[in-house]
C-alpha positions in Angstrom: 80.3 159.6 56.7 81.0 158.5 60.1 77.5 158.9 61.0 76.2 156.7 58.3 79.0 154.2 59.6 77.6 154.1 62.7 74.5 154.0 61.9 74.8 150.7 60.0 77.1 149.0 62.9 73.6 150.0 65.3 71.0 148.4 62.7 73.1 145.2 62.4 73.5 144.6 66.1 70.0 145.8 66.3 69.1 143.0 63.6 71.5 140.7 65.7 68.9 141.3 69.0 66.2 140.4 66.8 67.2 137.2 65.6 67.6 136.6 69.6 64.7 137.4 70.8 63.1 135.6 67.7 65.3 132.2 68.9 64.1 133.2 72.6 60.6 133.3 71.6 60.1 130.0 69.3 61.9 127.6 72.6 59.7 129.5 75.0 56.8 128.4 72.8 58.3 125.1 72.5 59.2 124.7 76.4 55.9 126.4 77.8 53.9 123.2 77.5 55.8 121.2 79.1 56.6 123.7 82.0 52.6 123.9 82.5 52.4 119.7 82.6 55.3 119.7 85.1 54.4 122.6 87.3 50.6 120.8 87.6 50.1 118.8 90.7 48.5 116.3 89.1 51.5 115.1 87.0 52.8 112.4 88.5 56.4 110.9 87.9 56.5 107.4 86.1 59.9 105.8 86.3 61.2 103.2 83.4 64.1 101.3 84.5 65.7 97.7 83.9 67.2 97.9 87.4 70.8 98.7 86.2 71.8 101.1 83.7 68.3 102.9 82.4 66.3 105.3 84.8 64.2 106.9 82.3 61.1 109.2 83.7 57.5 109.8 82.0 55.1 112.6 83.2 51.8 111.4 83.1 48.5 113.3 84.5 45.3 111.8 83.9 43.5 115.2 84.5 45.0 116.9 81.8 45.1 113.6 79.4 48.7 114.9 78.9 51.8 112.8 79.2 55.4 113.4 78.1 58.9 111.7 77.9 61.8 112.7 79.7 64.7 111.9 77.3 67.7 112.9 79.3 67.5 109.3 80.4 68.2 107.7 77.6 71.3 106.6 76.2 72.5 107.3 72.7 71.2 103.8 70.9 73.7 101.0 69.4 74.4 102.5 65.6 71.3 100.8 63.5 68.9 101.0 66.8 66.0 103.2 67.6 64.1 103.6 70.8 60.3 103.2 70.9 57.9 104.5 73.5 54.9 102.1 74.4 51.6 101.9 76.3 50.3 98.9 78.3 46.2 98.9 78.8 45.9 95.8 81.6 45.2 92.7 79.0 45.4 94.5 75.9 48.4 94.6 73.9 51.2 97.2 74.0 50.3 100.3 72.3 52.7 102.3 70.3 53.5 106.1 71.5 56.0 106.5 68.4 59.3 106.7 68.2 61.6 108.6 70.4 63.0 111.7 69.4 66.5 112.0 71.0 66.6 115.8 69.6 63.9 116.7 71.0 63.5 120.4 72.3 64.2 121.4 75.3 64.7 117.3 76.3 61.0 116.7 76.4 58.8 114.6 73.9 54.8 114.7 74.0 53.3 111.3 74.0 49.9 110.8 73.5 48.0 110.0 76.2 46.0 106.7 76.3 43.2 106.2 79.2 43.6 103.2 80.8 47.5 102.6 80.6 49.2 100.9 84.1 52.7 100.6 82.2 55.2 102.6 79.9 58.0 100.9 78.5 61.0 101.5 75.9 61.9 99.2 73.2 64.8 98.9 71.4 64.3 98.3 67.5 66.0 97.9 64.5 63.9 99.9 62.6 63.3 103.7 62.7 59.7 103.2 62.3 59.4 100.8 64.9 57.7 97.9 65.3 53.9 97.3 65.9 55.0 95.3 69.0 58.2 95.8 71.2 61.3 93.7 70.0 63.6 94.1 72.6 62.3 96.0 76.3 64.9 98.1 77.5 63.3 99.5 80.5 59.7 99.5 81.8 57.4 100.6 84.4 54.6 101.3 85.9 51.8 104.3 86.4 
């Protein structure tokens, strides 16, 4: 009896360290691309600010046609708001890199990456699908 007692207190802390390594093993796979873009020497830093309250980072690297958003920059929004992430190609218009993802893992959000852009920027909108041009820039900069 006592055996088979222990026995069941082992397999459920045994179960226990599997659901851990499980949870260790899906952020690692969420984290380990953005670890390789920011370990790269060729990701440079772009920094998005309006000069007061926003200081919002972007990793870009050309080589890799990789970029990613830093979100730990970015305030909570006004209730009803939603921040979008844009492109700026020299005399074309802003190009939409979707919607920011406050929840995303780790802190990081992928963007695509388009050839060509000299500017990020972060628009504030009123709708959570966004706009197809920026409403209201909160913070902007260039590559």
């Amino acid at each position: 009896m006592f055996l088979s007692a222990e026995h069941e207190t082992l397999k459920k802390k045994a179960e226990a360290l599997q659901v851990q390594a499980d949870d260790c093993a899906k952020r690692r796979e969420l984290t380990e691309p953005m670890a390789n873009l920011l370990r790269d020497t060729d990701t440079k830093p772009v920094a998005l600010s309006d000069g007061k309250t926003y200081h919002i980072t972007i990793f870009n690297n050309k080589l890799r046609k990789e970029c990613a958003l830093d979100i730990s920059g970015l305030p909570v929004p006004n209730p009803g708001k939603y921040f979008q992430c844009w492109a700026i190609v020299e005399g074309k218009d802003p190009i939409s890199l979707g919607m920011v993802r406050l929840d995303a893992p780790a802190g990081w959000q992928p963007l695509p990456y388009i050839e060509g852009a000299a500017t990020y920027a972060i628009s504030e909108e009123a709708s959570p699908q966004g706009n197809p041009v920026p409403t209201l820039v909160i913070a902007i900069g260039n590559i």
